[in-house]
N, C-alpha and C positions, 0 to 999 in steps of 0.2 A: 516130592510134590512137583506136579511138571504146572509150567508156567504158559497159560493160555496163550494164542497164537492172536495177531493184534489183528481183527477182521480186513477183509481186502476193498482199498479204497474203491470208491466209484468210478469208471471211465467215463472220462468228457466228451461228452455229445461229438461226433465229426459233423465238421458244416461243409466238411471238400466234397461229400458226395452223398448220395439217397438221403437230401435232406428229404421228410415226409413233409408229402405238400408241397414240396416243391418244383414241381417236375424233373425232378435230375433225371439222367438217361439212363438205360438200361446197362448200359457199361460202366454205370458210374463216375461219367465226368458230370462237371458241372455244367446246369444250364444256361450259365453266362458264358462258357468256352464257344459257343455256334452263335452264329448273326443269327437275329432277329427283326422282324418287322418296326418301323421306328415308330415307338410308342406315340411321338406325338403327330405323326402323318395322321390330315382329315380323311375318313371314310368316306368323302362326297370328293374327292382331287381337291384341290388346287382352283382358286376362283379365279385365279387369274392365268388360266394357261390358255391360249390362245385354240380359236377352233383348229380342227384339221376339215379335209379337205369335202369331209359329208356331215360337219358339225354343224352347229346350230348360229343361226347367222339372223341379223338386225330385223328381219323382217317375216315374224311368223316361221322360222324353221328353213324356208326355201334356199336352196343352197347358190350361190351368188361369188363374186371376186372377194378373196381373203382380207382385200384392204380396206372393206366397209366397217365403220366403226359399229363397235357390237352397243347398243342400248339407243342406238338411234329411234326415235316415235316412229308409230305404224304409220304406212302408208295411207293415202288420204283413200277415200271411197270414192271411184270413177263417178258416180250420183252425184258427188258433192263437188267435186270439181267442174262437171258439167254445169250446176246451177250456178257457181261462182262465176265462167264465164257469161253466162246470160246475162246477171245483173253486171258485171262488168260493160259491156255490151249494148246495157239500155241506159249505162252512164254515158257512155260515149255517145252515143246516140242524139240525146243531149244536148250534149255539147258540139259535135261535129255537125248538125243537120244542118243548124241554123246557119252556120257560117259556109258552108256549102250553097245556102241558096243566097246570102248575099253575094258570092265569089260567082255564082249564075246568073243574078241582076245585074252587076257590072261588065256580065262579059253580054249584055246585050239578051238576057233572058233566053237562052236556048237550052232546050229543053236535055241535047245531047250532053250538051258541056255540064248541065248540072248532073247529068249520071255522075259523068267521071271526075269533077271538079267532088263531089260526095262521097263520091269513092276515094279518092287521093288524100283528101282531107282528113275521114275517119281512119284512113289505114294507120296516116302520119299521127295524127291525133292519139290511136290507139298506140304507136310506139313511145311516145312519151311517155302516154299515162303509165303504162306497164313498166319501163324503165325508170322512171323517177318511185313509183312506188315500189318496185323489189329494191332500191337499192337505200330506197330512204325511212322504209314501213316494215322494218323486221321481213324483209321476203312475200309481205301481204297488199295483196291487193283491196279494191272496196268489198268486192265479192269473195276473195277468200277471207278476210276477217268477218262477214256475215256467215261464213258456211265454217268459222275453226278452222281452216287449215292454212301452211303455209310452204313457199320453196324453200329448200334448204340445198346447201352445198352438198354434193355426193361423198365427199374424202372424211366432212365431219361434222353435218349436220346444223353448220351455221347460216345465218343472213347468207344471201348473194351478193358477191361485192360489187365493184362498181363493172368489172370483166365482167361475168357473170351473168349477172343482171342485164345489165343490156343484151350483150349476146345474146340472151334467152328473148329480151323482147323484144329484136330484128329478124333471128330467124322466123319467130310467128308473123309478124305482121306486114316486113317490108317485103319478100316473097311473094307477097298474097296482090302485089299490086300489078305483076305483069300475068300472075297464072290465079284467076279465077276461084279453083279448084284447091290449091297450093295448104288453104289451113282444116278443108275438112279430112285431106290425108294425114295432115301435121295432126291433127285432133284425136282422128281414128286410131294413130301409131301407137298409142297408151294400152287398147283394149286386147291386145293381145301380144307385147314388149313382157318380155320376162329375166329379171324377176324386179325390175323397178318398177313397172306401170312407166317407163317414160316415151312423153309425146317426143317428135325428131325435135323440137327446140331445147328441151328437155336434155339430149343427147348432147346437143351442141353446146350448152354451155357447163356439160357436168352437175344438174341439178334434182332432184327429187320433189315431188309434192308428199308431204305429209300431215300428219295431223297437226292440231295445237295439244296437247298435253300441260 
């Protein structure tokens, strides 16, 4: 009587290679032997990597110095800046006229002297104003918090400080009292300055106008 032969065990699965589905290679090694992509890198980079040299920068895209702070508010609208000076302007007006024609009655009522006595007085008058309020009003003057906008620092988008501020409101104003002419170039310097918009006072003190946000 022959004695049946004991069936032949199962062979255990290999996991070393052509596991199915798993993409092993065609050689047979495993798919964890070769580097791969690091599963948890974002598809979109890295939020925080700094632009390069044609990237995208504070103000609408326009490419600009590397050291402007990126999320800085948009630039103000040359229209709104314009009207903010005006009403600045018919502040002062104001206040400087009157006290130019007394400083005319006591110099004996002449008519020359009240030019330039009207003249000296609203220039000086106007540097005040402008420097007590960039450095005391959030960067805002009366006419820029009627029109939403404000100066900001160029390096990071704060107030003006007490540098600053002034600087910015002597370049415009004290100039203007020996040249005439001196704040409609200072004024005009914005409409074609790229890529801040800034007027030359602008320049001088390191400052920007932008929006309020």
């Amino acid at each position: 009587m022959t004695t049946p032969e004991p069936p032949d065990e199962p062979t255990p699965p290999s996991f070393d290679k052509d596991r199915p589905g798993a993409g092993g290679s065609a050689q047979g090694g495993s798919p964890y032997d070769t580097p791969s992509a690091d599963p948890y890198a974002s598809p979109y980079g890295s939020p925080y990597a700094a632009p390069g040299p044609g990237g995208a920068q504070p103000y609408g895209g326009v490419p600009g110095p590397a050291d402007t702070i990126v999320g800085m508010p948009p630039l103000a609208a040359l229209g709104k800046r314009l009207v903010a000076r005006i009403i600045d302007w018919l502040i002062l007006l104001v206040i400087a006229v009157p006290l130019a024609i007394v400083a005319a009655v006591a110099n004996g009522n002449d008519h020359q002297a009240l030019s330039v006595v009207a003249q000296v007085v609203t220039l000086f008058a106007a540097f005040l104003y402008e420097g007590l309020m960039l450095t005391h009003a959030g960067g805002q003057t009366v006419g820029k918090k009627v029109m939403r906008i404000r100066v900001a620092n160029l390096a990071d988008g704060s107030a003006p400080t007490n540098q600053s501020g002034w600087t910015r409101a002597a370049v415009w104003d004290l100039p203007a009292i020996l040249c005439c002419g001196w704040q409609i170039v200072d004024a005009l310097w914005c409409t074609w300055d790229q890529p801040y918009r800034q007027c030359i006072h602008d320049k001088a003190a390191k400052t920007v106008v932008v929006q309020v946000v």
